[in-house]
N, C-alpha and C positions, 0 to 999 in steps of 0.2 A: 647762757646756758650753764647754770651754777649747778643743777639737781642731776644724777645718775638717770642716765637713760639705758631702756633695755635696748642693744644693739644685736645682741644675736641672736637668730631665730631659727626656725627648723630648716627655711629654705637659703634666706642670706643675713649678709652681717653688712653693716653700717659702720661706715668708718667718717670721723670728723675730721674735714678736710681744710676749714677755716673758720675763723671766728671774726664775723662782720661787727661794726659797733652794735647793732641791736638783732642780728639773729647768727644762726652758724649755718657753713656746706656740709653735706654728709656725700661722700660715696658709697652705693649701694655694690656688692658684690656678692656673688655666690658661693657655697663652699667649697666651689674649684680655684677659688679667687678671679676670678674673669668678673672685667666690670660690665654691669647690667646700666649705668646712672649714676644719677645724683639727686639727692633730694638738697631744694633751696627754696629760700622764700620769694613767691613771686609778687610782684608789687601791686601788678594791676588787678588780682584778685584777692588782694590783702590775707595772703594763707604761703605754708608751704604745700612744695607741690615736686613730684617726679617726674623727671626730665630724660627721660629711656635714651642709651646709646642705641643706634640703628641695628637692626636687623637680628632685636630681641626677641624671644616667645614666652611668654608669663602665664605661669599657671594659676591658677584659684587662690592656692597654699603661697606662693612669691607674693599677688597682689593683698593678700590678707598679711601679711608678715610688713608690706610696706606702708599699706595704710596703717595699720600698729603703728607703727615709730610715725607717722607724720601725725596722728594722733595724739601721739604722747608730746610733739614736740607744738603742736596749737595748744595743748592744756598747759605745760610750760610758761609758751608765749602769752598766754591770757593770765596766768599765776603774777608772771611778770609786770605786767602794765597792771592789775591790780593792787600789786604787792601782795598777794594773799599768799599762805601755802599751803591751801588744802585741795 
């Protein structure tokens, strides 16, 4: 994950938790800092994907803010094994 990603959004902020050899963790948290998750790559569906801590409630504006970065971070990911960078 070599490119700047947008991490903060109206609802929460994304924080990079590790760097796997071919992807990275994020935790997702709110602007109270309370964690909501983690976003990571999951294998059997070959994507990243959100992994909700229990006993979460996600509005419209949270799941539109996390799809965002998981978006950003598949175009990344496909930049990458291309090598392209557009």
């Amino acid at each position: 994950m070599s490119q700047i990603l947008e991490n903060d959004y109206k609802y929460v902020t994304m924080i990079k938790t590790e760097d796997k050899p071919k992807t990275s963790v994020f935790d997702v948290y709110t602007k109270r800092k309370d964690i909501l998750g983690e976003i990571k790559w999951f294998a059997q569906w070959r994507q990243y994907c959100f992994f909700p801590e229990d006993d979460c409630v996600f509005s419209k504006g949270c799941m539109s803010d996390i799809n965002n970065f998981i978006e950003q971070l598949m175009d990344l990911r496909k930049q990458e094994l291309t090598g392209s960078n557009t």
